[in-house]
Backbone bond lengths (Angstrom), bond angles and torsions (degrees), N, CA, C in turn:
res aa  C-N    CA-C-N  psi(-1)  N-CA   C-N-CA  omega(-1)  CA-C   N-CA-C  phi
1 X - - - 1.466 - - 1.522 109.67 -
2 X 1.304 115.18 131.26 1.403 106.98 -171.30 1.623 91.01 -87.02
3 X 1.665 91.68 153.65 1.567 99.96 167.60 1.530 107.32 99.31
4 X 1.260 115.38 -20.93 1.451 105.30 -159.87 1.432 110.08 -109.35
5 X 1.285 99.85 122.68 1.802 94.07 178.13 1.616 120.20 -109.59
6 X 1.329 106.83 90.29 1.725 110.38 -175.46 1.718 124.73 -34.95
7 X 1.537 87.52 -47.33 1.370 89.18 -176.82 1.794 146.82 -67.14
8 X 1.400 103.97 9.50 1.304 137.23 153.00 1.816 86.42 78.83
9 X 1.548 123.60 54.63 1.218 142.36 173.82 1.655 98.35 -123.03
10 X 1.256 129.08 120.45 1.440 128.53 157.99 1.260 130.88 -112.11
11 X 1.375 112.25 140.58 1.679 95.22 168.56 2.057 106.65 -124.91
12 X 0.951 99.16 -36.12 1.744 90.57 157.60 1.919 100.90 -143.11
13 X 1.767 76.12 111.15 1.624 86.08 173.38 1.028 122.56 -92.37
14 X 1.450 118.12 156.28 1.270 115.49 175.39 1.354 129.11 -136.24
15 X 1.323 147.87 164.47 1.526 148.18 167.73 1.427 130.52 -134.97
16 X 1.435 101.12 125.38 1.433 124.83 -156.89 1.813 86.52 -77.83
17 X 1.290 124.81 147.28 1.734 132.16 171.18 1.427 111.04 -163.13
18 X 1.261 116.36 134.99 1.400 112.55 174.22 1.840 106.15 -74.96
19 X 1.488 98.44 -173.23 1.401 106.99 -161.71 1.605 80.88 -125.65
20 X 1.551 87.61 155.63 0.934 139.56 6.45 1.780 136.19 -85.11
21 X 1.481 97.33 5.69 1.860 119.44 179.70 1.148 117.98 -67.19
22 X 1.717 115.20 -11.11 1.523 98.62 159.76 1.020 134.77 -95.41
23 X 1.616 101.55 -21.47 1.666 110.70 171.46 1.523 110.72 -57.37
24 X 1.591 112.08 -45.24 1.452 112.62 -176.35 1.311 122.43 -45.31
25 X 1.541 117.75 -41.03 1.703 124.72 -152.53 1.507 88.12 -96.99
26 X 1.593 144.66 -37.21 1.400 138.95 153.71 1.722 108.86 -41.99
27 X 0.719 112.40 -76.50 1.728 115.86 165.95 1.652 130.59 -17.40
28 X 1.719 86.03 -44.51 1.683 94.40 171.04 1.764 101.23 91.59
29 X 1.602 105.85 8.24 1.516 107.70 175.20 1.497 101.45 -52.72
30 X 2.048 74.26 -78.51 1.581 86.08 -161.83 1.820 110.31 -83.64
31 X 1.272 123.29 158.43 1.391 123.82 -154.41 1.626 106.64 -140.53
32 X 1.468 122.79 3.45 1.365 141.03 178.37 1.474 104.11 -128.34
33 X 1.409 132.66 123.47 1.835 150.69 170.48 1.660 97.42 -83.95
34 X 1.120 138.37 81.87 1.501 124.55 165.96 0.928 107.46 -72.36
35 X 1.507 112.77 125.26 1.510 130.35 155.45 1.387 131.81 -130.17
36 X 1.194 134.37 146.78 1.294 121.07 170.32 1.757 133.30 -72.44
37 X 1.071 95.60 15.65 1.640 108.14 168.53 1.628 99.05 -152.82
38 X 1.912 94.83 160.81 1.614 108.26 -164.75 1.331 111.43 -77.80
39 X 1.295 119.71 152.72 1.436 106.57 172.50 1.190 120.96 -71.16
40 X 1.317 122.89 157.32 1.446 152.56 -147.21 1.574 97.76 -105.28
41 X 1.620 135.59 -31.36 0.977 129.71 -148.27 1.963 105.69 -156.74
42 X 1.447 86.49 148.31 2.149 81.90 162.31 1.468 89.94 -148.23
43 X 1.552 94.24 152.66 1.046 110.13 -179.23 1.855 113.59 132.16
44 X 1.021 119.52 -149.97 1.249 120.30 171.40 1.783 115.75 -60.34
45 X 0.922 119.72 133.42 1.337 123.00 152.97 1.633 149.77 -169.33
46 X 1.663 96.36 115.37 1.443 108.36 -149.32 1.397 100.53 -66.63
47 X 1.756 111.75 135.05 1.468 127.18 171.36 1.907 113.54 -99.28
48 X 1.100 100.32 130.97 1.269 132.04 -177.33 1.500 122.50 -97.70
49 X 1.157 129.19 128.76 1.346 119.54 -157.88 2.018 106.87 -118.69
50 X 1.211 113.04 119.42 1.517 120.22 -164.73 1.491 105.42 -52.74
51 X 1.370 109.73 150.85 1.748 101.27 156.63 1.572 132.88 -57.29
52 X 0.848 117.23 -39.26 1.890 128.08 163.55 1.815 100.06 -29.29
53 X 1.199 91.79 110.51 1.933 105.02 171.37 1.712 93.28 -78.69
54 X 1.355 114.06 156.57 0.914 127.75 -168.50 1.465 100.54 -94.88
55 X 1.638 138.45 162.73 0.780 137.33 177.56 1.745 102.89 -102.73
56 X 1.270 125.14 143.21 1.388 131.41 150.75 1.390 134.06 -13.14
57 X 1.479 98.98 -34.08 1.996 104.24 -172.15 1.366 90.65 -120.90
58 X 1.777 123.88 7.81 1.626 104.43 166.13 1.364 102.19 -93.21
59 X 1.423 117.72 -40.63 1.260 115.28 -172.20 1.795 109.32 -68.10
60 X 1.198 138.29 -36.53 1.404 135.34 153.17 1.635 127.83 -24.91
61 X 1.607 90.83 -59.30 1.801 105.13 -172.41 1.631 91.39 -66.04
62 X 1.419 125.54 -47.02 1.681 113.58 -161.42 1.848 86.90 -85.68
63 X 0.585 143.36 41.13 1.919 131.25 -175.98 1.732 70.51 -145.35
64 X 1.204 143.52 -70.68 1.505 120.68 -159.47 1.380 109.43 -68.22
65 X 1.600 125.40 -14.37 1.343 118.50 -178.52 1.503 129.89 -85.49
66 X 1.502 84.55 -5.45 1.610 86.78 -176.70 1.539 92.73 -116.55
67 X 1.338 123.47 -9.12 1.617 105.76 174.93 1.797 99.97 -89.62
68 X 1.034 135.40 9.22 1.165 125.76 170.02 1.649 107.46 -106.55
69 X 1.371 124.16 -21.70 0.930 118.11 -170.57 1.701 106.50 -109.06
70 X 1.125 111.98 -3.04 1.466 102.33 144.26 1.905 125.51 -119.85
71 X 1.536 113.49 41.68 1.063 148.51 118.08 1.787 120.84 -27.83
72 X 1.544 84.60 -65.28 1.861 83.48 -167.14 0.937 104.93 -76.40
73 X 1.728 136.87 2.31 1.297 132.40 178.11 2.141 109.24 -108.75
74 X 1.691 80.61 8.56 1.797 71.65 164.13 1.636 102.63 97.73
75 X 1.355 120.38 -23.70 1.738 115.01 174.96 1.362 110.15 -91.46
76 X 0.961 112.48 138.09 1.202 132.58 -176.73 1.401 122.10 -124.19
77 X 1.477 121.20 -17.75 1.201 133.68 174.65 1.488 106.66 -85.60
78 X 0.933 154.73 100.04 1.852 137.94 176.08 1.444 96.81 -141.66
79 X 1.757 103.94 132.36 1.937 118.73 -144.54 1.852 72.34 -117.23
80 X 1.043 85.45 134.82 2.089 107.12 -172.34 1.188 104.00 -89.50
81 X 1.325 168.62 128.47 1.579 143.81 132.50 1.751 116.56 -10.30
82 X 1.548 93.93 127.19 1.501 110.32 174.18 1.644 126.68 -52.82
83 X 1.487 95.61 -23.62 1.154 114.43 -145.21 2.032 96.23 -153.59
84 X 1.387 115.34 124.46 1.675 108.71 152.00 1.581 101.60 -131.84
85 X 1.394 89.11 96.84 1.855 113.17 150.55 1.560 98.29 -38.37
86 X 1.778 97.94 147.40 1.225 120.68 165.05 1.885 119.81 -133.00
87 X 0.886 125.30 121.10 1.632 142.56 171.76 1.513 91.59 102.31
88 X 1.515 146.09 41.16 0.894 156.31 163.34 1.384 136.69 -104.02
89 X 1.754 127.90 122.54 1.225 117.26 170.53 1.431 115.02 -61.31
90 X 1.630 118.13 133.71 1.651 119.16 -166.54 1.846 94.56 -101.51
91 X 0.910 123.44 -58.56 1.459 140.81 -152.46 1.417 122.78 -179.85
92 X 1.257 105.92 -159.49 1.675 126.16 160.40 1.253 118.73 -147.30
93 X 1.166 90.22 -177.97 2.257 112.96 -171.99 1.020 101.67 -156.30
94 X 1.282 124.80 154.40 1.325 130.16 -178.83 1.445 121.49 -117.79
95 X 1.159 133.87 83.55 1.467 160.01 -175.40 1.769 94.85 -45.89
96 X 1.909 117.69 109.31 0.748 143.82 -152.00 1.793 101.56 -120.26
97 X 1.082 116.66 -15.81 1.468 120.81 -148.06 1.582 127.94 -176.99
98 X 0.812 134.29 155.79 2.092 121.41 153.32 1.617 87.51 -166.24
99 X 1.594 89.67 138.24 1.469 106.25 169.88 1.639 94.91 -150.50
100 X 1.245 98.33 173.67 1.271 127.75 -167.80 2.091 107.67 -60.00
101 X 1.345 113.59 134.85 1.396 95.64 178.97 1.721 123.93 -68.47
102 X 1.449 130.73 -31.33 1.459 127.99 160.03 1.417 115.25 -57.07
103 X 1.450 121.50 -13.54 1.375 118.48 -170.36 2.224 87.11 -91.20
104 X 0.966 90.97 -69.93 1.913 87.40 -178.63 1.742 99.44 -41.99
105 X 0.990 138.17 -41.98 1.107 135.66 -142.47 1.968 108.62 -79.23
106 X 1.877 89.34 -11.88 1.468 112.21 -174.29 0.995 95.03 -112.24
107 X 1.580 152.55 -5.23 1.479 146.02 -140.50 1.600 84.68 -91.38
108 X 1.282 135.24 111.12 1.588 134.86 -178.41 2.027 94.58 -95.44
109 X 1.578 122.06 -3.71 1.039 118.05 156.11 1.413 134.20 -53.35
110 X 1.351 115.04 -58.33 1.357 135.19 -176.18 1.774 99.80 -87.78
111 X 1.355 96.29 161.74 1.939 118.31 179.03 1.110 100.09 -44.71
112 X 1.406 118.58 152.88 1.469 137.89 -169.07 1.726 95.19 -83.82
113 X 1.784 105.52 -46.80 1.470 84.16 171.73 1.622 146.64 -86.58
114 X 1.730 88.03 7.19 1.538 104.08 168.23 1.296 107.49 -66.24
115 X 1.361 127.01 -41.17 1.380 124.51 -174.90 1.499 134.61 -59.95
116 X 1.785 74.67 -14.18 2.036 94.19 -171.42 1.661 98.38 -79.84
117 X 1.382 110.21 -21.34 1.955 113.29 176.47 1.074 112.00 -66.03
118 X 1.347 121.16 -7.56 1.719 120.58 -171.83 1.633 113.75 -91.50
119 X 1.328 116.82 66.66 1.290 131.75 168.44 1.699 113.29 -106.53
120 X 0.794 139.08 49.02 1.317 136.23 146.09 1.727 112.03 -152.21
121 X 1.376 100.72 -178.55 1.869 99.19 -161.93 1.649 112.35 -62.28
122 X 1.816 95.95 -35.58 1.425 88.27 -178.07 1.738 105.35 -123.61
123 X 0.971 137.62 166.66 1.632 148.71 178.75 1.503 111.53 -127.44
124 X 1.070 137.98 88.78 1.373 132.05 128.83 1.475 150.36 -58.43
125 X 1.641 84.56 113.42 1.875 104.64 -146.06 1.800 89.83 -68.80
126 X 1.417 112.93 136.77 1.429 111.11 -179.89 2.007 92.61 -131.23
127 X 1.224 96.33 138.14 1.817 118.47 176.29 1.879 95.47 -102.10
128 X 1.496 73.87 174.38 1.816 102.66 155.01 1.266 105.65 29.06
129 X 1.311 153.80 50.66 1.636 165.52 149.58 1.884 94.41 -20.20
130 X 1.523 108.88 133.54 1.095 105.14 153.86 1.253 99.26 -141.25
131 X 1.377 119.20 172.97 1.475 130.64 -170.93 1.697 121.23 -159.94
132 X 1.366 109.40 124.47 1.334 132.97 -170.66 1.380 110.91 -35.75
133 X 1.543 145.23 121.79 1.242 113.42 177.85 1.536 110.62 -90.59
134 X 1.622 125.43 16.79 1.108 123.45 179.80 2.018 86.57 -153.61
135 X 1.564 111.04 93.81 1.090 116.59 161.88 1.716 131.77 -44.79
136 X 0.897 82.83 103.61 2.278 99.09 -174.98 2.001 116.39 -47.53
137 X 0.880 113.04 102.84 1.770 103.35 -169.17 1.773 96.62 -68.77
138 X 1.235 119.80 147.95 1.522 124.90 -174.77 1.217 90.95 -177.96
139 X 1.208 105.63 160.63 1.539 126.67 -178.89 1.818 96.76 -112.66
140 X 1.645 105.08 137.09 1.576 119.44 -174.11 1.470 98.63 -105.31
141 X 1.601 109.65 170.80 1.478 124.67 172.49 1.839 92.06 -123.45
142 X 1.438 78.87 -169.71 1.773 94.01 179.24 1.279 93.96 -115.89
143 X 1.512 110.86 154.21 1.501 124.61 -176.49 1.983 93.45 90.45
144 X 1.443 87.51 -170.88 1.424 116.86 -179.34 1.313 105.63 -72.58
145 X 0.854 145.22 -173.43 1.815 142.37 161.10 1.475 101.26 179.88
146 X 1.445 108.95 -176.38 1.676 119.20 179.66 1.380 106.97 -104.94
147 X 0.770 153.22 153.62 1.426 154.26 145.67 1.466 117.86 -83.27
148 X 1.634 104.18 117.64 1.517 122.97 -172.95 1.769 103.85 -29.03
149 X 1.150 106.25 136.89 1.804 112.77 178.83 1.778 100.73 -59.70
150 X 1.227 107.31 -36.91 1.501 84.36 -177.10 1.929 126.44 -84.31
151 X 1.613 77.42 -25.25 1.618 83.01 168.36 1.511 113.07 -66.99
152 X 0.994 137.00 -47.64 1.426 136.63 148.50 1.591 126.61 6.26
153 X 1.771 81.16 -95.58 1.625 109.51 162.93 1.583 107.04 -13.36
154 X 1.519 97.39 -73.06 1.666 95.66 -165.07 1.501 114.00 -74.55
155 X 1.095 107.43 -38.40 1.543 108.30 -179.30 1.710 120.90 -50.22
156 X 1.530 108.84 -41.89 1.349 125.13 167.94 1.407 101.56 -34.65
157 X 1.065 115.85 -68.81 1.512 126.04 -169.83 1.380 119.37 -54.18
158 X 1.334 113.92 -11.53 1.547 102.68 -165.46 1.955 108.71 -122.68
159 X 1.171 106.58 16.73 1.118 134.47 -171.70 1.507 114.53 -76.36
160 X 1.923 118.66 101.93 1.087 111.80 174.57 1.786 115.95 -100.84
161 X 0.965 130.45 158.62 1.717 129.50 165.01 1.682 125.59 -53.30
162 X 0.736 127.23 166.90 1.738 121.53 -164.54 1.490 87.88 -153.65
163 X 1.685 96.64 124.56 1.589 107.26 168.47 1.612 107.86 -97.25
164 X 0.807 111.64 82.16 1.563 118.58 -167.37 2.221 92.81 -60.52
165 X 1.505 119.72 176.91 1.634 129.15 -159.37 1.467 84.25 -80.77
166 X 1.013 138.44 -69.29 1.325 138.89 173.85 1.839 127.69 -125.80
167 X 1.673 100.27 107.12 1.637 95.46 -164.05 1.428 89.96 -67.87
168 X 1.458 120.79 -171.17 1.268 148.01 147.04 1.320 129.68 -128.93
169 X 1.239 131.89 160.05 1.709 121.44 -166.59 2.326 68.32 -153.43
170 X 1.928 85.29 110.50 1.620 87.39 165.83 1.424 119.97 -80.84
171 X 1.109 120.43 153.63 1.771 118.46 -164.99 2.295 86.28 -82.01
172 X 1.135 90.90 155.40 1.339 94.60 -162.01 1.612 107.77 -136.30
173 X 1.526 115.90 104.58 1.383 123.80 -152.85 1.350 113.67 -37.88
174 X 1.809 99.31 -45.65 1.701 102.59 -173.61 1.400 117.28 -148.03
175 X 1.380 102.96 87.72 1.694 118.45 -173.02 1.866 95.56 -24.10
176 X 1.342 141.45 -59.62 0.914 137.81 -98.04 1.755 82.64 -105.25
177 X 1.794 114.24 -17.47 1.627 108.50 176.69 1.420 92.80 -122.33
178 X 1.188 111.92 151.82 1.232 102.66 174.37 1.725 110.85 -105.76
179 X 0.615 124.35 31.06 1.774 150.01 -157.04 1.781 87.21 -127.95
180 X 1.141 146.81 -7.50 1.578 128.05 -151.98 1.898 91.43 -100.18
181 X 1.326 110.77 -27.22 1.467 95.83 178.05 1.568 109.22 -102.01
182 X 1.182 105.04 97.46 1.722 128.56 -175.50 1.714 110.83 -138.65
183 X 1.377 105.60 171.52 1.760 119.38 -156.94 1.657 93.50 -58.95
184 X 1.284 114.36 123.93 1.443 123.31 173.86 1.577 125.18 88.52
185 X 1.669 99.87 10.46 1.242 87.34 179.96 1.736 111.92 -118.09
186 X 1.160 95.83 14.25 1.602 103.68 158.08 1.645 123.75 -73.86
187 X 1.635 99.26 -17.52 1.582 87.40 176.01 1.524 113.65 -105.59
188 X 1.679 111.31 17.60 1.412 120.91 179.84 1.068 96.76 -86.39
189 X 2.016 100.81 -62.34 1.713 97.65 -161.65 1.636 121.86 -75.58
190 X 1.416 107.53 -38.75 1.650 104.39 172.20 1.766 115.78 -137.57
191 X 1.742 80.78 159.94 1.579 88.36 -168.83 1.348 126.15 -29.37
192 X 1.387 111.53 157.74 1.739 99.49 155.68 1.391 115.11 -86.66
193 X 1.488 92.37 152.40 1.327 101.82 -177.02 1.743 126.13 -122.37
194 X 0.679 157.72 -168.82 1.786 160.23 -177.73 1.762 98.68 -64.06
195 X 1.212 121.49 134.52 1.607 115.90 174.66 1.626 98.23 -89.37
196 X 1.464 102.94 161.36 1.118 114.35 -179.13 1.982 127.42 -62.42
197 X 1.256 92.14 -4.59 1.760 118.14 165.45 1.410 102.26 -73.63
198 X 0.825 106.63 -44.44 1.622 108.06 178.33 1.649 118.38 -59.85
199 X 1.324 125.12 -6.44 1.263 127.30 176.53 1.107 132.60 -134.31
200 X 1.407 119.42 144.00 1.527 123.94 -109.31 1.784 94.15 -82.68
201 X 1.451 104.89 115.15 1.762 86.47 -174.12 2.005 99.85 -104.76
202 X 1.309 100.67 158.65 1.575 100.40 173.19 1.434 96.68 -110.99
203 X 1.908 97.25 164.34 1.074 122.84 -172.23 1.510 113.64 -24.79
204 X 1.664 102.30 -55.01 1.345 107.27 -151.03 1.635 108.48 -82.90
205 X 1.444 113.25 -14.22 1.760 133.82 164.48 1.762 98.27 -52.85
206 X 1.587 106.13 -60.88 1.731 102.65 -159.53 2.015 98.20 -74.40
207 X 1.388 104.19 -23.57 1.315 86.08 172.57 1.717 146.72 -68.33
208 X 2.092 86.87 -34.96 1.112 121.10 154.83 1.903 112.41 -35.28
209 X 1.430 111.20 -80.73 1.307 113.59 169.70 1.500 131.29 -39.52
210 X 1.185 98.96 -32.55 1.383 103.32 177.13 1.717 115.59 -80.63
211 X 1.139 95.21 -34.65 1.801 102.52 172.22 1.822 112.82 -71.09
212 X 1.363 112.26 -11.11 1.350 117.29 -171.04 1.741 105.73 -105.28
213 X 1.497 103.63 -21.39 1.662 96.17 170.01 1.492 107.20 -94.57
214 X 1.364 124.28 -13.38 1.402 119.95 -179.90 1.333 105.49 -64.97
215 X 1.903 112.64 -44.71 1.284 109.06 174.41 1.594 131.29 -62.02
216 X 1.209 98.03 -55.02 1.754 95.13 170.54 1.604 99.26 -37.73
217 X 1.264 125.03 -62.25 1.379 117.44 -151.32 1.843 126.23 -39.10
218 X 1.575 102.86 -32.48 1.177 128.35 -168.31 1.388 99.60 -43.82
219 X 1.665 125.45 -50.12 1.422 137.64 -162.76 1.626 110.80 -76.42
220 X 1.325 115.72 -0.47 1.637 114.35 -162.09 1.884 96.53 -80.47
221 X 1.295 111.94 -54.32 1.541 110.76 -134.59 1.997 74.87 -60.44
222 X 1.253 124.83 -56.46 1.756 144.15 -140.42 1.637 78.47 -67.43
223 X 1.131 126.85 -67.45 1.196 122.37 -175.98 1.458 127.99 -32.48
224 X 1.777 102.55 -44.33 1.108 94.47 -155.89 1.930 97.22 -103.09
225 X 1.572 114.02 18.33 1.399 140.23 -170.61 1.339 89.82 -96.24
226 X 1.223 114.58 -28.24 2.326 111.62 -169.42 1.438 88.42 -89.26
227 X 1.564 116.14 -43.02 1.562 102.33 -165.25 1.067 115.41 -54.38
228 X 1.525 129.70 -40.32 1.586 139.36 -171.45 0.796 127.29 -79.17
229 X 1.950 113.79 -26.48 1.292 100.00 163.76 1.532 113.08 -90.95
230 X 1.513 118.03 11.13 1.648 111.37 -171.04 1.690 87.84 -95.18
231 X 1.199 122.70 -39.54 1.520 120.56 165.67 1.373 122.84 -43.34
232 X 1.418 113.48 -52.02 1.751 113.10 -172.97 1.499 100.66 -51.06
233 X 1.841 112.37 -39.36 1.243 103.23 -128.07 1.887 88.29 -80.64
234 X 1.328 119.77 -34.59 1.535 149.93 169.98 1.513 92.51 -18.85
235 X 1.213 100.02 -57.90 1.927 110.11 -160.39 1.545 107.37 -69.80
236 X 1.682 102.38 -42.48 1.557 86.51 173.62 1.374 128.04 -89.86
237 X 1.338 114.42 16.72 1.308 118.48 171.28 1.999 112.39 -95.74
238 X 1.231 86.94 -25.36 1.521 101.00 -174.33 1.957 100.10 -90.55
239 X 1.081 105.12 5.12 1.620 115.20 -167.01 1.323 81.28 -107.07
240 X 1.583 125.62 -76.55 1.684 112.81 -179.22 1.489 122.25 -51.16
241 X 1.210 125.05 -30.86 1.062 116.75 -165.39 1.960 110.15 -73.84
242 X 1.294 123.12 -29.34 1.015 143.04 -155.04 1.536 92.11 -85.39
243 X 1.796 123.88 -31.22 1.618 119.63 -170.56 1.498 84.83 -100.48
244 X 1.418 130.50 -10.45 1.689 97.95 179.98 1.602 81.22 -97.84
245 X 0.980 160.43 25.48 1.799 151.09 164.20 1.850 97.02 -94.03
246 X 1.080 124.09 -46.70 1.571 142.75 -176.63 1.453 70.46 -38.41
247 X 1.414 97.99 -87.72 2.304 125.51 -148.27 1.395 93.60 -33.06
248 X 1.008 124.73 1.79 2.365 108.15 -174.52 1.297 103.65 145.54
249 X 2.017 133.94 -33.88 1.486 93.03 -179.12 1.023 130.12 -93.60
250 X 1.480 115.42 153.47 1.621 116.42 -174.78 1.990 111.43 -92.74
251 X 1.149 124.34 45.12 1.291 140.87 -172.34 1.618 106.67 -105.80
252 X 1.169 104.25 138.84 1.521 100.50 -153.17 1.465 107.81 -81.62
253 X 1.292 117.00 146.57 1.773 95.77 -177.27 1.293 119.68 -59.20
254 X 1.157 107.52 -62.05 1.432 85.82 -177.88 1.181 143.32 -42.59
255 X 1.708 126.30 -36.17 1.077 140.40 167.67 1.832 92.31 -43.10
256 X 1.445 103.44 -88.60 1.693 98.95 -169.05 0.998 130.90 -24.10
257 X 1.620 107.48 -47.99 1.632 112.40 178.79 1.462 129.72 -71.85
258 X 1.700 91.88 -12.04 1.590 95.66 148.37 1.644 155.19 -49.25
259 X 1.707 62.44 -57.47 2.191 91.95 172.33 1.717 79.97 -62.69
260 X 0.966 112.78 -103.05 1.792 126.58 -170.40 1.477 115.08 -0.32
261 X 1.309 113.64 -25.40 1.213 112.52 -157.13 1.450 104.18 -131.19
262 X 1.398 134.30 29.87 1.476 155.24 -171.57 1.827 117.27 -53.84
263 X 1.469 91.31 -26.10 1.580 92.81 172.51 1.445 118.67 -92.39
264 X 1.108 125.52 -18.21 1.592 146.65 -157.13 1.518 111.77 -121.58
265 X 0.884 131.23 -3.05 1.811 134.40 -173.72 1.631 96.64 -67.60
266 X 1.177 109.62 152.97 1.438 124.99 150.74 1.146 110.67 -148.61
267 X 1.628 96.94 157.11 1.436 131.29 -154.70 1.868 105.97 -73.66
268 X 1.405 113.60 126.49 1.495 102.82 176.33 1.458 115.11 -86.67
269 X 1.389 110.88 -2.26 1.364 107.74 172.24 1.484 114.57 -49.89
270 X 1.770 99.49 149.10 1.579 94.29 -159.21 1.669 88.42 -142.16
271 X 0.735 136.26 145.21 1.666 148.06 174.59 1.903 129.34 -108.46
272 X 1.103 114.39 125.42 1.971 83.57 170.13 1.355 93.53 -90.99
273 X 1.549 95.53 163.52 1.440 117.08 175.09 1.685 98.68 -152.53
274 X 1.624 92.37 104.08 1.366 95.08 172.13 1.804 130.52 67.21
275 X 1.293 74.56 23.99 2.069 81.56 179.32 1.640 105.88 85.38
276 X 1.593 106.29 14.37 1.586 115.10 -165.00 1.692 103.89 -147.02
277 X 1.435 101.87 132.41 1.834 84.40 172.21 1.135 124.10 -137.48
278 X 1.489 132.68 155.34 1.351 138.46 -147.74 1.688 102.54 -145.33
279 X 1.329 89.60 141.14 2.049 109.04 -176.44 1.881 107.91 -72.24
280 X 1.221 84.37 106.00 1.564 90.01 169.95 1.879 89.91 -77.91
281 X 1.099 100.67 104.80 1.561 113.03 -160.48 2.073 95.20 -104.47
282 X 1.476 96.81 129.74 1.554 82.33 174.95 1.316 109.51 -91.40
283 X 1.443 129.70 142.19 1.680 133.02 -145.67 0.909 101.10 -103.17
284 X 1.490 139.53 35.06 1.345 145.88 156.81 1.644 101.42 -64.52
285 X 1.784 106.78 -25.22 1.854 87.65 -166.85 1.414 97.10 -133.11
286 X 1.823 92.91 52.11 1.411 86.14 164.89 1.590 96.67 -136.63
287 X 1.340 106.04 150.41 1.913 110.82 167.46 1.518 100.25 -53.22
288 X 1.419 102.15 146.17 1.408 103.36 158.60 1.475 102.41 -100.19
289 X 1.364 102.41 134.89 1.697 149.34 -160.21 1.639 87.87 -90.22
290 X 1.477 109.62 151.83 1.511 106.82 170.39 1.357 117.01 -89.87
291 X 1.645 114.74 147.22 1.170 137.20 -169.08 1.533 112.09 -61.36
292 X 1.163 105.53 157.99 1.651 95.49 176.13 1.772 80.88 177.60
């Protein structure tokens, strides 16, 4: 598969998202990646936008959820994309962080309505949005991947800045790793603070939210229909490979079932977090979870 680098090593990463959530986070709308696993990476990372056209009442529910929820921070003006391209490179963001969503949801650092984005297990805090002024057509994978060197090349070049309604720059425990703002370490480095339940939402806020998890939801069952069959198929490749290793080679399994298994590997890198530890997992072998 071109593009894809199993081994949870990157040099221009990238992420496949339906729309309308990729246009948003290029845009500088949205400023949190929910996913159900941690990110893999900080630093640059170019977003990619799925083939799936968006429907009319998805793009509404996520356009009313973020104009209400950056409402409680006093804007009221927030300029939507004209347009969300589909099977297109959009831009990048630069992935600063990921922590846990109850942990953002308490962060009394950041905007009250940043906190309201913290609906899924994990949040990846993304800065500095830039965006293509002539979106690149390419075909995406699921998980993290590399982006072809030449697609790169050009894309680099065509890269303008995005003043998103209100940026943020997250305070960041320890300039010196960039790994220090990860799951659990918001309650090392600073206080706790009030969760985002705690503030005062109106009708049309909880409705907002509610129209924005109905939407994500749409992507779960299909998603999680590719994982099982990309799993079955894993096993019987890792099932042959293991009786032609029996017949004469002396190559260790695991090694083989590595090569063999190039789309599906994850990363054994392992981290503490907080007297607790979690798989910096490379997301090749995970479903992608719906966006939000």
């Amino acid at each position: 598969m071109k593009g894809r680098n199993s081994s949870g090593n990157y040099t221009n990463p990238c992420l496949t998202m339906h729309q309308p959530w990729a246009s948003l986070l290029v845009y500088g709308i949205k400023r949190i990646e929910g996913r159900s696993w941690p990110a893999p990476i900080r630093g640059r990372l170019w977003i990619h936008a799925a083939s799936k056209v968006p429907e009319e009442a998805t793009i509404k529910a996520m356009e009313d959820f973020y104009r209400e929820i950056y409402a409680v921070d006093g804007i009221t003006d927030v300029k939507f994309p004209q347009h969300y391209p589909v099977s297109r490179l959009l831009g990048c963001v630069e992935v600063v962080g990921c922590v846990r969503g109850e942990e953002l949801a308490c962060w009394e650092m950041v905007p009250a309505g940043l906190r309201l984005e913290a609906q899924t297990d994990f949040c990846w805090l993304c800065e500095q949005p830039q965006r293509l002024l002539v979106p690149f057509e390419m075909r995406g994978y699921q998980g993290v991947y590399n982006l072809e060197k030449k697609i790169y090349e050009a894309a680099v070049r065509g890269l303008t800045p995005v003043d998103g309604p209100l940026p943020v720059r997250f305070p960041i425990p320890d300039p010196r790793d960039q790994f220090s703002l990860k799951p659990g370490s918001l309650y090392v480095h600073f206080p706790e603070s009030k969760s985002s339940d705690e503030v005062g939402k109106s009708l049309n806020l909880n409705a907002a939210i509610a129209g924005a998890r109905a939407a994500a939801t749409q992507f779960a069952k299909k998603d999680q229909n590719f994982q099982t069959a990309e799993t079955t198929t894993t096993s019987s490749v890792r099932t042959r490979s293991k009786s032609l290793q029996l017949e004469g080679s002396e190559t260790p399994s695991t090694n083989f079932s590595e090569r063999s298994d190039n789309r599906n590997s994850t990363s054994d890198n392992r981290e503490k977090v907080s007297g607790s530890s979690y798989d910096r997992i490379s997301n090749s072998s995970q479903p992608r979870p719906p966006d939000l």
